[in-house]
C-alpha positions as CSV (number, residue, x, y, z in Angstrom):
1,X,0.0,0.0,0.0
2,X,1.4,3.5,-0.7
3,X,1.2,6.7,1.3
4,X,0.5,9.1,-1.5
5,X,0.0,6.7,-4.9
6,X,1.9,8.2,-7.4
7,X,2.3,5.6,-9.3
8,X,-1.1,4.1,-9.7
9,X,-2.1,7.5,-11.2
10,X,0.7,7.7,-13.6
11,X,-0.2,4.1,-14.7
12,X,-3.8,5.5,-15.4
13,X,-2.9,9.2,-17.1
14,X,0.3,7.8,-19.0
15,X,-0.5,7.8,-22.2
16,X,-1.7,11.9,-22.3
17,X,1.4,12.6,-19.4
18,X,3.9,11.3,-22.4
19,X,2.4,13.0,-25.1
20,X,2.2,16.0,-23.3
21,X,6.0,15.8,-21.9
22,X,6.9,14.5,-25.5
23,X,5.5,17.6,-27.5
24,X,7.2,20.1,-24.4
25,X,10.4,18.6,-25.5
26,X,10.0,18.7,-29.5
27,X,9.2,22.5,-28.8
28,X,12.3,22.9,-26.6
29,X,10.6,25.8,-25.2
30,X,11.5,25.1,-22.2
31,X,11.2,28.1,-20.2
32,X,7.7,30.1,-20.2
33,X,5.8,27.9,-23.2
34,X,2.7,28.0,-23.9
35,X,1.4,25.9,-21.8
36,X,2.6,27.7,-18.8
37,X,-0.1,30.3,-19.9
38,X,-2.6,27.8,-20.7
39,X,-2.5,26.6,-17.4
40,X,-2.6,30.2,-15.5
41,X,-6.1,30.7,-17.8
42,X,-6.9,27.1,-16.6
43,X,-6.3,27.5,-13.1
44,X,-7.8,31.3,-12.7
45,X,-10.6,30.6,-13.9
46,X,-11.4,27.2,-11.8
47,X,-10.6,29.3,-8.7
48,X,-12.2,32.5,-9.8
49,X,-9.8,34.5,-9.4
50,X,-8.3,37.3,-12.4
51,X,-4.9,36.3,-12.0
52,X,-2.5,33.4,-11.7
53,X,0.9,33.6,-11.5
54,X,2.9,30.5,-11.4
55,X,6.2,30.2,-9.8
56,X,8.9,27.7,-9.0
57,X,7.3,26.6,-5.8
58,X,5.0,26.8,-2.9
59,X,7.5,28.5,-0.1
60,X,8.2,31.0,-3.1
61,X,4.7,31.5,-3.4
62,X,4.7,32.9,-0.5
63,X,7.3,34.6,-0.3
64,X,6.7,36.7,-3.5
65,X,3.7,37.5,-2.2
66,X,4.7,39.4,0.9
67,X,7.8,40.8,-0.8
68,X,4.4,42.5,-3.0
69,X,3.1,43.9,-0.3
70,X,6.3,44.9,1.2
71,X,5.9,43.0,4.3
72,X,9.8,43.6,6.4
73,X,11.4,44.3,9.7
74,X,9.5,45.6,12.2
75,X,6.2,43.9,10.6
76,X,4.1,40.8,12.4
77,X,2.7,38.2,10.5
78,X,0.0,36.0,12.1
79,X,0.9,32.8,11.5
80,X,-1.3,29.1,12.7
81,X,0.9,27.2,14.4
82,X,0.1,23.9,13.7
83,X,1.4,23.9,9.9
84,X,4.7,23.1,7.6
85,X,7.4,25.3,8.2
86,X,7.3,27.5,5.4
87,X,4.0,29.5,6.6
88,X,6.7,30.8,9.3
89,X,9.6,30.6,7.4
90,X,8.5,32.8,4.9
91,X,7.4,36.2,6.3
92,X,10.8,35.4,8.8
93,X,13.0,35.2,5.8
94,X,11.7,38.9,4.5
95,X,12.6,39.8,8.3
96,X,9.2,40.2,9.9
97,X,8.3,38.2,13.0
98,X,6.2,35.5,12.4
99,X,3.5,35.6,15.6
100,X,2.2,32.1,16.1
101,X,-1.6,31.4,16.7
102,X,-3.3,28.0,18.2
103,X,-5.9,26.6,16.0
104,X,-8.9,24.6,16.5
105,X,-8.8,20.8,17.9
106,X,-10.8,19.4,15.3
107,X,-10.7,21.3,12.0
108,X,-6.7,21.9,12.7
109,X,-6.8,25.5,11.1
110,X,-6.2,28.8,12.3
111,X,-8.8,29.4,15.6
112,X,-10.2,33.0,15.3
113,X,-10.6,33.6,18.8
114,X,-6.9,33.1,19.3
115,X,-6.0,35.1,16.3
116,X,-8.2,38.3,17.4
117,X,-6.6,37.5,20.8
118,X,-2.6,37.7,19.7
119,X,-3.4,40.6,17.3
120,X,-4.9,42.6,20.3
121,X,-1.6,41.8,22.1
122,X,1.0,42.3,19.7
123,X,-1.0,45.9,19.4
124,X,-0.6,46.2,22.9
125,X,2.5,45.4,22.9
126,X,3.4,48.2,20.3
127,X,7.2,46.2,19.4
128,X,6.0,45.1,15.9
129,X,3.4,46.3,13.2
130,X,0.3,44.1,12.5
131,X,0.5,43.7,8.6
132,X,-1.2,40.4,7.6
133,X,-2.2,36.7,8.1
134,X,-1.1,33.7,6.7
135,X,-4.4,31.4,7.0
136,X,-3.3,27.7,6.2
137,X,-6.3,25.5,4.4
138,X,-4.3,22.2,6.3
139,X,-5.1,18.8,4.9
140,X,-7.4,19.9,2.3
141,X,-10.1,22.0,4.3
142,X,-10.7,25.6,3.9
143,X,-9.8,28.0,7.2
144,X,-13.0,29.9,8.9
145,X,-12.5,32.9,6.2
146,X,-15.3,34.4,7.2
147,X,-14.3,34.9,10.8
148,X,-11.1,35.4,9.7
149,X,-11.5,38.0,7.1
150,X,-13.8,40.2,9.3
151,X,-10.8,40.1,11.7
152,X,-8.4,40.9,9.0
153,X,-10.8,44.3,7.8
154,X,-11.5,45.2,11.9
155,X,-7.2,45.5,12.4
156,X,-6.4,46.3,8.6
157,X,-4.3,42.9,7.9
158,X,-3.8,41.5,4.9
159,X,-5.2,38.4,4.6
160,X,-3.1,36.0,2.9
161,X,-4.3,32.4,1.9
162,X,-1.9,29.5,1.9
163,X,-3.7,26.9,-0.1
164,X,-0.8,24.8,-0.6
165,X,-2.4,21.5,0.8
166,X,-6.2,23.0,-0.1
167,X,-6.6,23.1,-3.6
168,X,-9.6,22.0,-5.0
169,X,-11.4,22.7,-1.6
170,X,-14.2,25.0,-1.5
171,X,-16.3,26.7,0.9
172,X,-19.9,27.6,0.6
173,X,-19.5,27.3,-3.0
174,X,-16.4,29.6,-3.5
175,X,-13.2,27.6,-4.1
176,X,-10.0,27.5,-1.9
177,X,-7.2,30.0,-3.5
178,X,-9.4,32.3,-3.7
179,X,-10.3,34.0,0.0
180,X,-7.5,35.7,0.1
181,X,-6.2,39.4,-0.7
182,X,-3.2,36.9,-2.5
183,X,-3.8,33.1,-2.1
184,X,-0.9,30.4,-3.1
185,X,-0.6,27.0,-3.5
186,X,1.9,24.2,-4.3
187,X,2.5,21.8,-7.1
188,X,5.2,19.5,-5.0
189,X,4.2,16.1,-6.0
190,X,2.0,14.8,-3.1
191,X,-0.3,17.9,-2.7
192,X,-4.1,17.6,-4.3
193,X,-3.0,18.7,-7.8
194,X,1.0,17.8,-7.6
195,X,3.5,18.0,-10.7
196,X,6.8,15.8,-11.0
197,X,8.9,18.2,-9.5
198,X,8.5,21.4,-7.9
199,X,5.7,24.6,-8.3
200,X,3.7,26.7,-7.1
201,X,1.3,29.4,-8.2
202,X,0.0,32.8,-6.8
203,X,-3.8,34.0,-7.0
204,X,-5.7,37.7,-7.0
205,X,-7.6,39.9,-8.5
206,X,-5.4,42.6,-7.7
207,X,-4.0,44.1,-11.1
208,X,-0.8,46.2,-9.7
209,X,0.2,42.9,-7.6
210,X,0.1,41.0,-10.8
211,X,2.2,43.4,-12.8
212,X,4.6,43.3,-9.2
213,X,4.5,39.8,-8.6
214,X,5.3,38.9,-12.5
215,X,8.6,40.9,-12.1
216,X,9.9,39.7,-8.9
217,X,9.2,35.8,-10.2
218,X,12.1,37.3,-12.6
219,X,14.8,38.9,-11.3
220,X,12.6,42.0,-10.8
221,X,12.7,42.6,-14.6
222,X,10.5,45.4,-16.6
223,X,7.8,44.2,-18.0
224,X,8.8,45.6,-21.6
225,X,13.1,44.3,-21.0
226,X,14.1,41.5,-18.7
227,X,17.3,42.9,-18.7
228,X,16.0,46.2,-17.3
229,X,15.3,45.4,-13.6
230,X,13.7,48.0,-11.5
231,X,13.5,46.2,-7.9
232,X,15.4,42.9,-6.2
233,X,13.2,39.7,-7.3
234,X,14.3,36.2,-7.5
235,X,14.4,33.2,-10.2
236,X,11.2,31.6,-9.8
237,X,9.3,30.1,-12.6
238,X,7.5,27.1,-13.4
239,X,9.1,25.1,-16.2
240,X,7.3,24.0,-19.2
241,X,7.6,20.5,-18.7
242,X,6.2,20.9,-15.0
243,X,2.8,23.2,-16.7
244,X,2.3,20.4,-19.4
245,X,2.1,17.0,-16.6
246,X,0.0,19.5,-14.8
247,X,-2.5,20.4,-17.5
248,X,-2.9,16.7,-17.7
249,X,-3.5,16.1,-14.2
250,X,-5.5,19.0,-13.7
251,X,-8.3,17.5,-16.1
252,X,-8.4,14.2,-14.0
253,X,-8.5,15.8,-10.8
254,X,-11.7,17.9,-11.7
255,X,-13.5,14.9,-13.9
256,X,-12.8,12.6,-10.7
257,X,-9.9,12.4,-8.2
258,X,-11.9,15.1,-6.1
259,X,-14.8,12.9,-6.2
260,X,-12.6,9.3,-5.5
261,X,-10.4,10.9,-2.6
262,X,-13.6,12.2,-1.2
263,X,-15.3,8.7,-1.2
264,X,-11.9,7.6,0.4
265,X,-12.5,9.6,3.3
266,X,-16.3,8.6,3.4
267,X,-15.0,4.7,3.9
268,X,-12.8,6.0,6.4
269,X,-15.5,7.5,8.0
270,X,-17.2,4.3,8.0
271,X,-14.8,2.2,9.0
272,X,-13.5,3.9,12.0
273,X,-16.6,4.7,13.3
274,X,-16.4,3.4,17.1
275,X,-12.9,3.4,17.2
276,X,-11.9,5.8,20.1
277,X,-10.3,7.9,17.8
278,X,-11.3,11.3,16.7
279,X,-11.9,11.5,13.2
280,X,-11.4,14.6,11.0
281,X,-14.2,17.2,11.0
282,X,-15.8,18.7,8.4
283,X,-18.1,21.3,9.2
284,X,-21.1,22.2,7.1
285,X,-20.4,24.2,3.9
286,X,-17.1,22.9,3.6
287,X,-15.9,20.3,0.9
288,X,-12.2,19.1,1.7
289,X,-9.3,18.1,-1.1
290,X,-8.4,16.0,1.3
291,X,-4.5,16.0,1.3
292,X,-4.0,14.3,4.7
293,X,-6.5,11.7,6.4
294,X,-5.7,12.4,9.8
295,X,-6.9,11.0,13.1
296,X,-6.0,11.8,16.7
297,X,-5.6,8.9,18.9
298,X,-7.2,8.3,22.5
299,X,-4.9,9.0,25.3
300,X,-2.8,7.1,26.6
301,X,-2.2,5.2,23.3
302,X,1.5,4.5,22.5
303,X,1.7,6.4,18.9
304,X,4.9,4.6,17.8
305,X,3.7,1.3,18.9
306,X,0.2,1.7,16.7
307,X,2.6,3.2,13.5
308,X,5.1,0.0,14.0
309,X,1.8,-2.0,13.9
310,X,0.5,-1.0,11.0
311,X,3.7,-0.9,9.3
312,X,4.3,-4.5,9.8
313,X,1.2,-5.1,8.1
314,X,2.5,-2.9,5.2
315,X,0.2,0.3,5.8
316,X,2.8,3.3,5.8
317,X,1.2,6.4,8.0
318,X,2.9,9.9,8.6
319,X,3.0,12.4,11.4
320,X,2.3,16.0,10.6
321,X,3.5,17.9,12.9
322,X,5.8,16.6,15.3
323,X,6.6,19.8,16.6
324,X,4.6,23.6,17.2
325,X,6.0,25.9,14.8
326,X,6.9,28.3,17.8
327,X,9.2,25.7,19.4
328,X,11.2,24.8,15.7
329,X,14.8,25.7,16.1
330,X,15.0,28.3,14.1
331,X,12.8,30.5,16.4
332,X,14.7,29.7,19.5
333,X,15.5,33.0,21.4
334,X,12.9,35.1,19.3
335,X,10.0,36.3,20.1
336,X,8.0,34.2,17.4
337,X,8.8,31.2,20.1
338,X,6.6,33.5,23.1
339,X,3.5,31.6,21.8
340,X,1.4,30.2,24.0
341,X,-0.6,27.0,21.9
342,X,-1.8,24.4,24.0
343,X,-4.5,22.9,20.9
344,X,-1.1,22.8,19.1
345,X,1.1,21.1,21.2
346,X,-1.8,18.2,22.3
347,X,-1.8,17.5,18.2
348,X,1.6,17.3,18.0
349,X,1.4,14.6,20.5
350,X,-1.5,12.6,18.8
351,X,-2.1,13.0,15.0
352,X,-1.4,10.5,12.6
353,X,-1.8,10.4,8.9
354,X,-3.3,7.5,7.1
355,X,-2.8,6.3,3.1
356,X,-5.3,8.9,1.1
357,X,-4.9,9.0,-2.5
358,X,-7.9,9.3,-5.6
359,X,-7.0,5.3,-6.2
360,X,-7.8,3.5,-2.8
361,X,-9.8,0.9,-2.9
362,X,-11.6,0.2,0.1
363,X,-9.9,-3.1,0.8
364,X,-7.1,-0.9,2.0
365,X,-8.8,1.6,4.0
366,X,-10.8,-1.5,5.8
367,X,-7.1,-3.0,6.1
368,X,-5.9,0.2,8.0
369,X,-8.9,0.5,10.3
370,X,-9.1,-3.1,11.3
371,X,-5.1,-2.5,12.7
372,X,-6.3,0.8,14.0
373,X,-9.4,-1.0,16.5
374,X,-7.4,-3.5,17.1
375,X,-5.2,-1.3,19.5
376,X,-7.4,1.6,19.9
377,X,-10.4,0.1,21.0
378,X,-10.4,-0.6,24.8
Protein backbone atom coordinates (compact mmCIF):
# COMPACT_ATOMS: atom_id res chain seq x y z
CA UNK A 1 0.00 0.00 0.00
CA UNK A 2 1.42 3.51 -0.71
CA UNK A 3 1.16 6.69 1.29
CA UNK A 4 0.51 9.13 -1.49
CA UNK A 5 -0.02 6.72 -4.95
CA UNK A 6 1.95 8.22 -7.45
CA UNK A 7 2.32 5.58 -9.27
CA UNK A 8 -1.10 4.13 -9.75
CA UNK A 9 -2.12 7.54 -11.18
CA UNK A 10 0.72 7.73 -13.63
CA UNK A 11 -0.20 4.14 -14.70
CA UNK A 12 -3.77 5.55 -15.44
CA UNK A 13 -2.94 9.22 -17.05
CA UNK A 14 0.34 7.79 -19.02
CA UNK A 15 -0.52 7.81 -22.21
CA UNK A 16 -1.73 11.91 -22.28
CA UNK A 17 1.42 12.55 -19.38
CA UNK A 18 3.90 11.33 -22.38
CA UNK A 19 2.39 12.97 -25.12
CA UNK A 20 2.20 16.01 -23.29
CA UNK A 21 5.99 15.76 -21.93
CA UNK A 22 6.87 14.46 -25.50
CA UNK A 23 5.48 17.57 -27.51
CA UNK A 24 7.17 20.06 -24.36
CA UNK A 25 10.38 18.65 -25.54
CA UNK A 26 9.99 18.68 -29.50
CA UNK A 27 9.17 22.54 -28.83
CA UNK A 28 12.29 22.92 -26.64
CA UNK A 29 10.61 25.84 -25.24
CA UNK A 30 11.48 25.08 -22.24
CA UNK A 31 11.19 28.07 -20.24
CA UNK A 32 7.69 30.07 -20.20
CA UNK A 33 5.83 27.86 -23.16
CA UNK A 34 2.66 27.99 -23.91
CA UNK A 35 1.44 25.86 -21.78
CA UNK A 36 2.63 27.72 -18.77
CA UNK A 37 -0.12 30.30 -19.89
CA UNK A 38 -2.63 27.81 -20.72
CA UNK A 39 -2.50 26.62 -17.35
CA UNK A 40 -2.60 30.22 -15.49
CA UNK A 41 -6.14 30.71 -17.75
CA UNK A 42 -6.88 27.10 -16.65
CA UNK A 43 -6.32 27.48 -13.10
CA UNK A 44 -7.81 31.33 -12.67
CA UNK A 45 -10.60 30.58 -13.88
CA UNK A 46 -11.37 27.20 -11.77
CA UNK A 47 -10.58 29.26 -8.69
CA UNK A 48 -12.16 32.52 -9.82
CA UNK A 49 -9.82 34.54 -9.40
CA UNK A 50 -8.30 37.31 -12.44
CA UNK A 51 -4.95 36.26 -12.03
CA UNK A 52 -2.49 33.36 -11.71
CA UNK A 53 0.87 33.59 -11.55
CA UNK A 54 2.91 30.52 -11.35
CA UNK A 55 6.18 30.15 -9.77
CA UNK A 56 8.91 27.66 -9.05
CA UNK A 57 7.31 26.56 -5.79
CA UNK A 58 5.02 26.85 -2.91
CA UNK A 59 7.49 28.47 -0.11
CA UNK A 60 8.15 31.05 -3.09
CA UNK A 61 4.71 31.55 -3.41
CA UNK A 62 4.66 32.92 -0.46
CA UNK A 63 7.34 34.64 -0.35
CA UNK A 64 6.66 36.67 -3.47
CA UNK A 65 3.69 37.53 -2.23
CA UNK A 66 4.67 39.38 0.92
CA UNK A 67 7.78 40.76 -0.85
CA UNK A 68 4.38 42.49 -3.03
CA UNK A 69 3.13 43.87 -0.29
CA UNK A 70 6.25 44.88 1.19
CA UNK A 71 5.92 43.02 4.26
CA UNK A 72 9.78 43.58 6.36
CA UNK A 73 11.39 44.30 9.74
CA UNK A 74 9.50 45.57 12.24
CA UNK A 75 6.19 43.90 10.60
CA UNK A 76 4.07 40.82 12.35
CA UNK A 77 2.73 38.22 10.51
CA UNK A 78 0.02 35.99 12.08
CA UNK A 79 0.89 32.84 11.55
CA UNK A 80 -1.29 29.06 12.69
CA UNK A 81 0.91 27.16 14.44
CA UNK A 82 0.07 23.90 13.66
CA UNK A 83 1.38 23.88 9.86
CA UNK A 84 4.67 23.13 7.56
CA UNK A 85 7.40 25.33 8.16
CA UNK A 86 7.26 27.53 5.35
CA UNK A 87 3.97 29.45 6.55
CA UNK A 88 6.72 30.76 9.26
CA UNK A 89 9.62 30.60 7.41
CA UNK A 90 8.51 32.81 4.89
CA UNK A 91 7.38 36.16 6.34
CA UNK A 92 10.77 35.40 8.77
CA UNK A 93 13.00 35.20 5.75
CA UNK A 94 11.74 38.89 4.48
CA UNK A 95 12.60 39.84 8.25
CA UNK A 96 9.23 40.17 9.88
CA UNK A 97 8.33 38.15 13.00
CA UNK A 98 6.15 35.48 12.38
CA UNK A 99 3.53 35.60 15.58
CA UNK A 100 2.15 32.08 16.09
CA UNK A 101 -1.60 31.41 16.74
CA UNK A 102 -3.30 28.03 18.16
CA UNK A 103 -5.86 26.58 16.01
CA UNK A 104 -8.89 24.56 16.47
CA UNK A 105 -8.77 20.84 17.90
CA UNK A 106 -10.75 19.37 15.28
CA UNK A 107 -10.74 21.28 12.03
CA UNK A 108 -6.74 21.94 12.69
CA UNK A 109 -6.82 25.46 11.13
CA UNK A 110 -6.15 28.84 12.31
CA UNK A 111 -8.75 29.43 15.63
CA UNK A 112 -10.24 33.03 15.25
CA UNK A 113 -10.65 33.63 18.83
CA UNK A 114 -6.91 33.09 19.34
CA UNK A 115 -5.99 35.14 16.25
CA UNK A 116 -8.23 38.27 17.41
CA UNK A 117 -6.55 37.50 20.78
CA UNK A 118 -2.56 37.70 19.71
CA UNK A 119 -3.40 40.58 17.28
CA UNK A 120 -4.88 42.65 20.26
CA UNK A 121 -1.55 41.76 22.13
CA UNK A 122 0.95 42.32 19.69
CA UNK A 123 -0.97 45.86 19.44
CA UNK A 124 -0.63 46.25 22.94
CA UNK A 125 2.49 45.41 22.92
CA UNK A 126 3.42 48.22 20.31
CA UNK A 127 7.16 46.24 19.42
CA UNK A 128 6.04 45.05 15.92
CA UNK A 129 3.41 46.27 13.16
CA UNK A 130 0.29 44.10 12.55
CA UNK A 131 0.50 43.67 8.63
CA UNK A 132 -1.20 40.39 7.61
CA UNK A 133 -2.25 36.74 8.13
CA UNK A 134 -1.11 33.69 6.68
CA UNK A 135 -4.37 31.41 6.96
CA UNK A 136 -3.31 27.72 6.24
CA UNK A 137 -6.29 25.48 4.35
CA UNK A 138 -4.29 22.16 6.34
CA UNK A 139 -5.11 18.84 4.95
CA UNK A 140 -7.40 19.93 2.34
CA UNK A 141 -10.13 22.00 4.34
CA UNK A 142 -10.67 25.64 3.95
CA UNK A 143 -9.83 27.97 7.25
CA UNK A 144 -13.04 29.94 8.88
CA UNK A 145 -12.52 32.87 6.21
CA UNK A 146 -15.34 34.44 7.21
CA UNK A 147 -14.31 34.94 10.76
CA UNK A 148 -11.07 35.36 9.66
CA UNK A 149 -11.51 38.04 7.12
CA UNK A 150 -13.77 40.19 9.31
CA UNK A 151 -10.77 40.08 11.72
CA UNK A 152 -8.36 40.88 8.96
CA UNK A 153 -10.76 44.34 7.78
CA UNK A 154 -11.47 45.21 11.88
CA UNK A 155 -7.18 45.47 12.41
CA UNK A 156 -6.39 46.33 8.59
CA UNK A 157 -4.28 42.91 7.86
CA UNK A 158 -3.81 41.47 4.91
CA UNK A 159 -5.25 38.39 4.56
CA UNK A 160 -3.09 36.01 2.87
CA UNK A 161 -4.30 32.37 1.87
CA UNK A 162 -1.95 29.52 1.95
CA UNK A 163 -3.74 26.93 -0.10
CA UNK A 164 -0.80 24.83 -0.64
CA UNK A 165 -2.37 21.46 0.79
CA UNK A 166 -6.18 22.96 -0.09
CA UNK A 167 -6.59 23.12 -3.58
CA UNK A 168 -9.60 22.01 -5.01
CA UNK A 169 -11.39 22.68 -1.55
CA UNK A 170 -14.22 25.02 -1.45
CA UNK A 171 -16.25 26.66 0.87
CA UNK A 172 -19.89 27.59 0.64
CA UNK A 173 -19.53 27.28 -3.01
CA UNK A 174 -16.36 29.63 -3.46
CA UNK A 175 -13.21 27.58 -4.11
CA UNK A 176 -10.03 27.46 -1.94
CA UNK A 177 -7.22 29.95 -3.46
CA UNK A 178 -9.40 32.35 -3.68
CA UNK A 179 -10.26 34.00 -0.01
CA UNK A 180 -7.45 35.66 0.14
CA UNK A 181 -6.22 39.35 -0.68
CA UNK A 182 -3.25 36.86 -2.50
CA UNK A 183 -3.76 33.09 -2.06
CA UNK A 184 -0.92 30.43 -3.15
CA UNK A 185 -0.58 26.99 -3.54
CA UNK A 186 1.86 24.21 -4.27
CA UNK A 187 2.46 21.84 -7.15
CA UNK A 188 5.17 19.51 -4.96
CA UNK A 189 4.24 16.09 -6.01
CA UNK A 190 1.99 14.82 -3.05
CA UNK A 191 -0.26 17.93 -2.71
CA UNK A 192 -4.10 17.61 -4.29
CA UNK A 193 -2.96 18.69 -7.85
CA UNK A 194 0.96 17.83 -7.60
CA UNK A 195 3.48 18.05 -10.66
CA UNK A 196 6.83 15.81 -11.03
CA UNK A 197 8.94 18.19 -9.50
CA UNK A 198 8.53 21.42 -7.85
CA UNK A 199 5.69 24.62 -8.35
CA UNK A 200 3.69 26.74 -7.12
CA UNK A 201 1.33 29.42 -8.23
CA UNK A 202 0.03 32.79 -6.76
CA UNK A 203 -3.83 34.05 -6.98
CA UNK A 204 -5.66 37.69 -6.97
CA UNK A 205 -7.56 39.93 -8.51
CA UNK A 206 -5.41 42.64 -7.70
CA UNK A 207 -4.02 44.06 -11.08
CA UNK A 208 -0.82 46.21 -9.74
CA UNK A 209 0.15 42.91 -7.63
CA UNK A 210 0.08 40.96 -10.79
CA UNK A 211 2.22 43.43 -12.80
CA UNK A 212 4.64 43.33 -9.19
CA UNK A 213 4.54 39.80 -8.64
CA UNK A 214 5.26 38.89 -12.50
CA UNK A 215 8.62 40.93 -12.07
CA UNK A 216 9.87 39.71 -8.90
CA UNK A 217 9.25 35.79 -10.25
CA UNK A 218 12.08 37.28 -12.57
CA UNK A 219 14.77 38.89 -11.34
CA UNK A 220 12.64 42.05 -10.81
CA UNK A 221 12.73 42.60 -14.62
CA UNK A 222 10.46 45.41 -16.61
CA UNK A 223 7.84 44.18 -17.95
CA UNK A 224 8.83 45.61 -21.59
CA UNK A 225 13.08 44.25 -21.04
CA UNK A 226 14.10 41.52 -18.71
CA UNK A 227 17.30 42.92 -18.69
CA UNK A 228 16.03 46.17 -17.31
CA UNK A 229 15.32 45.38 -13.64
CA UNK A 230 13.66 47.97 -11.51
CA UNK A 231 13.47 46.21 -7.88
CA UNK A 232 15.38 42.94 -6.21
CA UNK A 233 13.21 39.74 -7.35
CA UNK A 234 14.33 36.22 -7.52
CA UNK A 235 14.38 33.17 -10.20
CA UNK A 236 11.18 31.56 -9.82
CA UNK A 237 9.33 30.07 -12.56
CA UNK A 238 7.48 27.12 -13.39
CA UNK A 239 9.07 25.07 -16.24
CA UNK A 240 7.28 24.00 -19.19
CA UNK A 241 7.58 20.46 -18.66
CA UNK A 242 6.19 20.89 -15.00
CA UNK A 243 2.75 23.18 -16.68
CA UNK A 244 2.31 20.42 -19.39
CA UNK A 245 2.07 17.02 -16.58
CA UNK A 246 -0.04 19.52 -14.84
CA UNK A 247 -2.52 20.39 -17.54
CA UNK A 248 -2.92 16.71 -17.72
CA UNK A 249 -3.51 16.10 -14.15
CA UNK A 250 -5.52 18.99 -13.74
CA UNK A 251 -8.31 17.45 -16.07
CA UNK A 252 -8.41 14.24 -14.05
CA UNK A 253 -8.48 15.80 -10.79
CA UNK A 254 -11.68 17.94 -11.73
CA UNK A 255 -13.51 14.89 -13.86
CA UNK A 256 -12.80 12.62 -10.66
CA UNK A 257 -9.86 12.43 -8.21
CA UNK A 258 -11.93 15.13 -6.13
CA UNK A 259 -14.82 12.95 -6.22
CA UNK A 260 -12.63 9.26 -5.48
CA UNK A 261 -10.39 10.91 -2.55
CA UNK A 262 -13.61 12.16 -1.18
CA UNK A 263 -15.28 8.73 -1.25
CA UNK A 264 -11.91 7.64 0.42
CA UNK A 265 -12.50 9.60 3.32
CA UNK A 266 -16.31 8.62 3.41
CA UNK A 267 -15.04 4.75 3.92
CA UNK A 268 -12.79 6.01 6.43
CA UNK A 269 -15.47 7.49 8.02
CA UNK A 270 -17.17 4.35 8.02
CA UNK A 271 -14.84 2.18 9.03
CA UNK A 272 -13.54 3.86 11.98
CA UNK A 273 -16.64 4.68 13.29
CA UNK A 274 -16.35 3.38 17.11
CA UNK A 275 -12.92 3.42 17.20
CA UNK A 276 -11.85 5.82 20.12
CA UNK A 277 -10.31 7.94 17.82
CA UNK A 278 -11.29 11.27 16.66
CA UNK A 279 -11.89 11.45 13.17
CA UNK A 280 -11.41 14.65 11.02
CA UNK A 281 -14.17 17.20 11.04
CA UNK A 282 -15.79 18.68 8.43
CA UNK A 283 -18.08 21.31 9.18
CA UNK A 284 -21.08 22.24 7.06
CA UNK A 285 -20.43 24.19 3.90
CA UNK A 286 -17.11 22.94 3.60
CA UNK A 287 -15.93 20.26 0.93
CA UNK A 288 -12.21 19.07 1.71
CA UNK A 289 -9.30 18.14 -1.09
CA UNK A 290 -8.37 16.00 1.32
CA UNK A 291 -4.50 15.98 1.31
CA UNK A 292 -4.02 14.34 4.72
CA UNK A 293 -6.51 11.68 6.42
CA UNK A 294 -5.65 12.38 9.77
CA UNK A 295 -6.86 11.03 13.14
CA UNK A 296 -6.00 11.84 16.73
CA UNK A 297 -5.58 8.93 18.85
CA UNK A 298 -7.17 8.26 22.46
CA UNK A 299 -4.91 8.98 25.33
CA UNK A 300 -2.84 7.06 26.56
CA UNK A 301 -2.21 5.21 23.30
CA UNK A 302 1.49 4.51 22.54
CA UNK A 303 1.68 6.45 18.94
CA UNK A 304 4.88 4.61 17.81
CA UNK A 305 3.67 1.31 18.95
CA UNK A 306 0.16 1.66 16.71
CA UNK A 307 2.60 3.18 13.48
CA UNK A 308 5.08 -0.01 13.97
CA UNK A 309 1.82 -2.04 13.89
CA UNK A 310 0.46 -0.97 10.98
CA UNK A 311 3.70 -0.86 9.26
CA UNK A 312 4.27 -4.53 9.82
CA UNK A 313 1.25 -5.06 8.09
CA UNK A 314 2.51 -2.86 5.21
CA UNK A 315 0.23 0.30 5.80
CA UNK A 316 2.75 3.26 5.77
CA UNK A 317 1.23 6.42 8.04
CA UNK A 318 2.92 9.86 8.65
CA UNK A 319 3.03 12.42 11.43
CA UNK A 320 2.30 16.02 10.57
CA UNK A 321 3.45 17.94 12.94
CA UNK A 322 5.83 16.60 15.26
CA UNK A 323 6.61 19.76 16.64
CA UNK A 324 4.57 23.56 17.18
CA UNK A 325 6.04 25.95 14.83
CA UNK A 326 6.90 28.28 17.80
CA UNK A 327 9.15 25.75 19.41
CA UNK A 328 11.19 24.75 15.71
CA UNK A 329 14.85 25.65 16.13
CA UNK A 330 14.96 28.29 14.07
CA UNK A 331 12.84 30.49 16.40
CA UNK A 332 14.69 29.72 19.54
CA UNK A 333 15.50 32.99 21.42
CA UNK A 334 12.93 35.09 19.30
CA UNK A 335 9.99 36.32 20.12
CA UNK A 336 8.03 34.16 17.41
CA UNK A 337 8.83 31.21 20.12
CA UNK A 338 6.61 33.48 23.07
CA UNK A 339 3.52 31.63 21.76
CA UNK A 340 1.38 30.15 24.00
CA UNK A 341 -0.63 26.99 21.87
CA UNK A 342 -1.77 24.39 23.95
CA UNK A 343 -4.51 22.95 20.88
CA UNK A 344 -1.11 22.84 19.05
CA UNK A 345 1.10 21.09 21.21
CA UNK A 346 -1.80 18.20 22.31
CA UNK A 347 -1.84 17.51 18.21
CA UNK A 348 1.61 17.28 17.95
CA UNK A 349 1.40 14.56 20.47
CA UNK A 350 -1.45 12.65 18.84
CA UNK A 351 -2.14 13.04 14.99
CA UNK A 352 -1.40 10.48 12.63
CA UNK A 353 -1.83 10.42 8.90
CA UNK A 354 -3.27 7.53 7.09
CA UNK A 355 -2.78 6.31 3.09
CA UNK A 356 -5.25 8.92 1.10
CA UNK A 357 -4.90 9.01 -2.53
CA UNK A 358 -7.88 9.34 -5.60
CA UNK A 359 -7.03 5.30 -6.15
CA UNK A 360 -7.77 3.54 -2.81
CA UNK A 361 -9.80 0.89 -2.85
CA UNK A 362 -11.62 0.21 0.12
CA UNK A 363 -9.87 -3.05 0.84
CA UNK A 364 -7.09 -0.93 2.00
CA UNK A 365 -8.80 1.62 3.96
CA UNK A 366 -10.82 -1.54 5.76
CA UNK A 367 -7.14 -2.98 6.08
CA UNK A 368 -5.91 0.22 8.00
CA UNK A 369 -8.94 0.50 10.25
CA UNK A 370 -9.10 -3.12 11.34
CA UNK A 371 -5.09 -2.47 12.70
CA UNK A 372 -6.31 0.76 14.05
CA UNK A 373 -9.40 -0.96 16.52
CA UNK A 374 -7.36 -3.54 17.13
CA UNK A 375 -5.15 -1.34 19.51
CA UNK A 376 -7.35 1.61 19.92
CA UNK A 377 -10.37 0.15 21.03
CA UNK A 378 -10.38 -0.64 24.85
Amino acid sequence: MQFRDLKAQYQALKQDIDHAVWEALEDCNFISGSQVSELEHLLAEYVGVKHCITCGNGTDAISLALAAWGIGAGDAVFVPDFTFFSSGESPAGRGAVPIFVDVDARTFNLNPVKLEETVLAVKKEGKYTPKAVVAVDLFGLCADYASIRLICKKYGLLLLEDGAQGFGGHLKGKRACSFGDISTTSFFPAKPLGCYGDGGAIFTDHDDWTETLRSLTVHGKNREDKYDNIRIGMNSRLDTLQAAILKVKFEAFQKYELTSVNQAAKWYGEELDGSGLTLPLIPDGYYSSWAQYTVQLPEGINRQEVQDKLKEAGVPTMIYYRKPMHIQGAFAGTDSSKAYCPVTEKLCKTVLSLPMHPYMERKDVRKAADILRSVCVR
